[in-house]
MARNUTOR-587599 format. One record per residue (C-alpha): residue in three letters; x, y, z. Coordinates in steps of 0.2 Angstrom, whole numbers, plus 5000, padded with zeros to 4 digits. Layout:
<drenkes>
ALAXYZ
...
</drenkes>
This chain:
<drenkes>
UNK544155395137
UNK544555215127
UNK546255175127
UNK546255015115
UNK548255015105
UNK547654985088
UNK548854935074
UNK549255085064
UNK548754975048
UNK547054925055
UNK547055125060
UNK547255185045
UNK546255075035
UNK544655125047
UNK544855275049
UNK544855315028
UNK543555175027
UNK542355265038
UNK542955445030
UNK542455375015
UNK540755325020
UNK541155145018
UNK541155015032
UNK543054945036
UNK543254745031
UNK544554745045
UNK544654835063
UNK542754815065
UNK542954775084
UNK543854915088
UNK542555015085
UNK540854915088
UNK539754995098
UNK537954955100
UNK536754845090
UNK537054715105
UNK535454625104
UNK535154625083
UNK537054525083
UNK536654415096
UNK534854365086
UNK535954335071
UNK537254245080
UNK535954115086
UNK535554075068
UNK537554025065
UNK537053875077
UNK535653845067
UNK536653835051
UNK537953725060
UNK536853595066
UNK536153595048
UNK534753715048
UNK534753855036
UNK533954035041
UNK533654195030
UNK533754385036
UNK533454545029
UNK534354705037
UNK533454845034
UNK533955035039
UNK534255205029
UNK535655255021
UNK537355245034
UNK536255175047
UNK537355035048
UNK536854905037
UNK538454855030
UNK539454875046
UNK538154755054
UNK538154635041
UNK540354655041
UNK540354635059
UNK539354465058
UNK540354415042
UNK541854415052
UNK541254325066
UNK540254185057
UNK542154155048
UNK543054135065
UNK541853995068
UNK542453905054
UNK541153955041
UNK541354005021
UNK540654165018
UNK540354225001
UNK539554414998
UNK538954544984
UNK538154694981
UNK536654714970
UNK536954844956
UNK536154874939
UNK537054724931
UNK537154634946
UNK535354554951
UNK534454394958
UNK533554354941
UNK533954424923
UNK533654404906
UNK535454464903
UNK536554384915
UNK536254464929
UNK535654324941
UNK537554244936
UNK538254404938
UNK537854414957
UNK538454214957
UNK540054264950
UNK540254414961
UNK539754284977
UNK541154154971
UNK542354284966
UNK542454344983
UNK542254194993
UNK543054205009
UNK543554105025
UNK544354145041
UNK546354105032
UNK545854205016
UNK544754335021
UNK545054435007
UNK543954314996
UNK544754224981
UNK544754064991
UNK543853954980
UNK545353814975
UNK546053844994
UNK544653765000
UNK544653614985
UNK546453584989
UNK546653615007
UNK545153455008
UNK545953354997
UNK547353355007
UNK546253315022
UNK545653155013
UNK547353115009
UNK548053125026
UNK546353035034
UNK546652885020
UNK548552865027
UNK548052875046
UNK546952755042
UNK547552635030
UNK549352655034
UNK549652675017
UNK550752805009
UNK550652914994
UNK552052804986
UNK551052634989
UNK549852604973
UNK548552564984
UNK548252734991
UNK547452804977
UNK546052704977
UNK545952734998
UNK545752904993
UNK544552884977
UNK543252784990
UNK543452935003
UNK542953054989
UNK541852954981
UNK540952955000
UNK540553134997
UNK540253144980
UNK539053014982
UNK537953124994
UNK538053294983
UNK537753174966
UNK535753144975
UNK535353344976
UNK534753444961
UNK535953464949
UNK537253374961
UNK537853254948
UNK538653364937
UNK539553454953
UNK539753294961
UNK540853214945
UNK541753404944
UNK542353394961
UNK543153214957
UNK543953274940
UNK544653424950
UNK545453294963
UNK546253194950
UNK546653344941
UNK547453364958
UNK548553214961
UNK548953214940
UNK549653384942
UNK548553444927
UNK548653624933
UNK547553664916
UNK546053524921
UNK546153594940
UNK545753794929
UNK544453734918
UNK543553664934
UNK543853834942
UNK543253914928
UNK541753804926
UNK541253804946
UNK541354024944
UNK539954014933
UNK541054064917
UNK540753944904
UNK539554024891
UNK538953894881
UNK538653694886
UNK539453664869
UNK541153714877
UNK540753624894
UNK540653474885
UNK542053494875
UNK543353524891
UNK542553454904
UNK541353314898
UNK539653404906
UNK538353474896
UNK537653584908
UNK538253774914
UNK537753874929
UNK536353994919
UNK535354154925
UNK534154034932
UNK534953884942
UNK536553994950
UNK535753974967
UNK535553794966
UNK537253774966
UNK537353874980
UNK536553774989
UNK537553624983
UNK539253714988
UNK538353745007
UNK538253575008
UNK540153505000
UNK540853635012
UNK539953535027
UNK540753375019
UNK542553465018
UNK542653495035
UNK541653675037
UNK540353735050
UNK539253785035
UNK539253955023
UNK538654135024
UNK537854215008
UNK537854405011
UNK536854514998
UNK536654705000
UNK535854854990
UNK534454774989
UNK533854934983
UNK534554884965
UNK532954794963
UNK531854904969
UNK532455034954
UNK532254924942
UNK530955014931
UNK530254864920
UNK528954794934
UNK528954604925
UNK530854624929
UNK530654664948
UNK529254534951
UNK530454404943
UNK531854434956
UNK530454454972
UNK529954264964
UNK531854234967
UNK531854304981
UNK530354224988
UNK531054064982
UNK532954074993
UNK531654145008
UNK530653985008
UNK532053855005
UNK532853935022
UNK531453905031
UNK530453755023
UNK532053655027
UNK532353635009
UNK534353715011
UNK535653655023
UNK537053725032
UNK536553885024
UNK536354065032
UNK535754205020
UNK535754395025
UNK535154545014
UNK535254745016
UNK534154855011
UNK532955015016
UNK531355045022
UNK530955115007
UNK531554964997
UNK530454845007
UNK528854915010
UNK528455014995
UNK526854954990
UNK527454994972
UNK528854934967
UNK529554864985
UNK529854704990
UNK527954724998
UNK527254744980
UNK527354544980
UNK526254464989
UNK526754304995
UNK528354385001
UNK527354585012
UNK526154425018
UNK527854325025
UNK528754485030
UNK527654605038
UNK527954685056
UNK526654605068
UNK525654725077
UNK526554755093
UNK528354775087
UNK528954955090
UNK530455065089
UNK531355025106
UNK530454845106
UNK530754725090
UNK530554575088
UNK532354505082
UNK531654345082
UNK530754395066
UNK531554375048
UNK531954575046
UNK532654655058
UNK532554825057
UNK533954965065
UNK533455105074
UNK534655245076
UNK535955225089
UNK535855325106
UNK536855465110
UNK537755385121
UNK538255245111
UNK538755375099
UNK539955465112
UNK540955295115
UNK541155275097
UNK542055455095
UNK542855395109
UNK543655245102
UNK544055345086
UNK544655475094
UNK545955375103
UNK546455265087
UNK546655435076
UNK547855495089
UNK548755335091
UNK548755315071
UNK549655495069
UNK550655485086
UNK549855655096
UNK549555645113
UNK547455655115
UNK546755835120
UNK544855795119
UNK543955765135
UNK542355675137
UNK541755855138
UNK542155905123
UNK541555755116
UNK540055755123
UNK539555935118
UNK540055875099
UNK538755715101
UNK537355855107
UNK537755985091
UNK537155825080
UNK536055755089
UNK535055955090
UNK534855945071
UNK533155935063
UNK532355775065
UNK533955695074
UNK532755575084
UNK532355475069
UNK533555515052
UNK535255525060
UNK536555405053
UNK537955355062
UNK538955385043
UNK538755575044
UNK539155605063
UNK540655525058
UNK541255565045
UNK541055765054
UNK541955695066
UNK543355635058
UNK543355775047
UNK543555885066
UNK545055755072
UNK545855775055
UNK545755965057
UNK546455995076
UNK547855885073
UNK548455985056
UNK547956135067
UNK548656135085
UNK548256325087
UNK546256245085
UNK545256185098
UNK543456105097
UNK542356215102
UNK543156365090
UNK542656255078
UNK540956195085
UNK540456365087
UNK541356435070
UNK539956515056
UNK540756405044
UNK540556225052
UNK539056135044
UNK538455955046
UNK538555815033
UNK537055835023
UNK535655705028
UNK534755585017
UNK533055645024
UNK532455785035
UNK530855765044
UNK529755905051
UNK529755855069
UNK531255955077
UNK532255825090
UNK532055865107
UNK532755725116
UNK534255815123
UNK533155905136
UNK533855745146
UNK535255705140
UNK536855695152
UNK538355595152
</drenkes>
């Protein structure tokens, strides 16, 4: 049995995360287990992006699969190495392309929650402006020996920041970003806390008219439904310059545009789509990784799926030899198969010692016990294929939950009890697993 001290606040937050049948933002290597092989293909494109590169991803797997713990898991990583990571679900007002604001939805939903390894939490937009304009300053005095107080060290500092303004300023739409971040540095040094705002405000995609732009910030132009990822790029790139490895975009529920019922709609946000997919790899982005989620459903329904468009089933289509058991995680989706039984007996492990550690009883399960648990799932109706990893735990927490409110219980009363069911699956297939015939721990 694992016997990893967890922090009770890490605990807790887990263990009602994964309860909830949502994936944790914290605690994730407690309880990683698995999915060796598709995180270390993504982890090869973070040096990719560092060096300059830019790569695109699609995670695809059913519902509690582990998508979204996948895509956490690499989130957290990717901001240890010193990358920005902003991320956003899909939903119905939240898409790539709109004709209602959508497409800026999802930009303002990416900025609102960008995040680095100091403020994780997301929010760290004028953090990031600040903490590199106090790099500049402190690299102008090491190497002009001049001091804040000397009047000379303004314009030492204006040519540093003119450096980099001057290599956004030559990108699409890089002037008006490029003159923003100067106005938000003098805004900086003046103290003008209201100028330092309105830059915020503008950078967040929450001007509405170009009108009031101008008015404010002398630029007659707005982040708009159609140019939010441009700017995107333009961030990846002035993160590079401020002293970043690079930036993450993160975009899950894909499924959001699949469900869009007007079929114009969803063809204009696979164009989007198509577009950020060939920037990535026509070398047309920089210092830029992008990772998506969604189901099998979602990508391959010749319909209404991601493979309805063309150019994009044509780019994304599994070769001929890639199998469950043998992908190819060099491709751009990477698809998850279900994790093994015995992968799934070290996770209870693991959470079976951080619930007992969180709420302070001495642990009574035995790898037996734990083990005859894993089999019970793993025996339901089409567990080879359609088993999740979110509803063997979730009726395992449920179990833990129980036995330590109940210390006359044991497991196996429960186990073998008429009234125990499993959490309901998304899909029930007509084969009945049989791979327990083998299976010994």
């Amino acid at each position: 049995m694992t016997n990893v001290k967890v922090p009770r606040r890490i605990a807790k937050t887990v263990l009602n995360s994964l309860k909830g049948g949502v994936v944790p933002r914290t605690g994730l290597p407690y309880i990683t287990v698995g999915r060796k092989n598709e995180i270390a293909a993504l982890l090869g494109d973070v040096d990719v992006i560092a060096d300059g590169g830019a790569s695109f991803r699609f995670i695809v797997g059913r519902y509690g699969s582990g998508k979204s713990f996948l895509i956490q898991t690499i989130r957290n990583y990717v901001m240890d190495k010193n990358f920005i990571v902003v991320d956003a679900d899909l939903s119905p007002e939240r898409r790539l392309q709109g004709t209602k604001g959508q497409g800026l939805a999802t930009y303002r939903e990416l900025i609102g929650n960008l995040s680095t390894k100091t403020r994780p939490e997301g929010g760290a937009l004028t953090l990031v402006l600040d903490r590199w304009i106090n790099q500049v300053q402190a690299k102008a005095m090491e190497e002009t020996g001049l001091g804040p107080e000397d009047p000379a060290f303004a314009g030492a500092v204006d040519k540093k920041i003119y450096a980099v303004t001057s290599q956004i300023s030559e990108l699409v739409h890089g002037f008006a970003f490029a003159k923003l971040i100067s106005a938000y540095y003098h805004a900086y040094l003046e103290d003008d806390d209201e100028k330092r705002q309105k830059v915020i405000r503008w950078f967040r995609g929450e001007y509405a008219t170009k009108t009031e732009a101008k008015a404010d910030l002398g630029i007659s132009r707005i982040i708009s439904d159609d140019d939010w990822y441009d700017y995107l790029k333009l961030f990846a790139v002035f993160f590079r310059l401020a002293g970043y490895a690079g930036m993450m975009i993160m975009i899950d529920e894909l499924i959001n545009i699949y469900k869009i019922t007007n079929s114009q709609a969803r063809q204009n946000n696979y164009e989007k789509l198509l577009t950020m997919y060939n920037d990535a790899l026509q070398g047309k982005a920089r210092y830029l990784g992008i990772i998506m989620g969604c189901t099998p459903q979602a990508l391959e329904d010749r319909h209404r799926g991601i493979y309805s468009y063309e150019a994009l089933r044509s780019r994304l289509s599994e070769g001929r030899f890639s199998r469950p058991g043998a992908r190819d995680l060099m491709a751009p989706v990477i698809r998850l198969d279900p994790l093994s039984p015995e992968e799934m007996l070290v996770l209870c492990e693991k959470l079976s010692s951080m619930h007992a550690g969180l709420y302070g009883y001495e642990e009574k399960l035995t790898t037996e016990d734990l083990t005859a648990f894993v089999k019970l799932e793993y025996s339901r109706v089409g567990a080879d294929t359609n088993i999740t990893p979110r509803e063997v735990i979730r009726d395992f927490i449920e179990l833990l939950d129980l036995l330590s409110q109940n210390p006359d219980m044991n497991l196996m009363s429960l186990l073998k009890s008429d009234d125990f069911t499993f959490t309901p699956s998304e899909a029930v297939p007509d084969q009945k697993d049989e791979q327990f015939a083998e299976f010994t721990i």
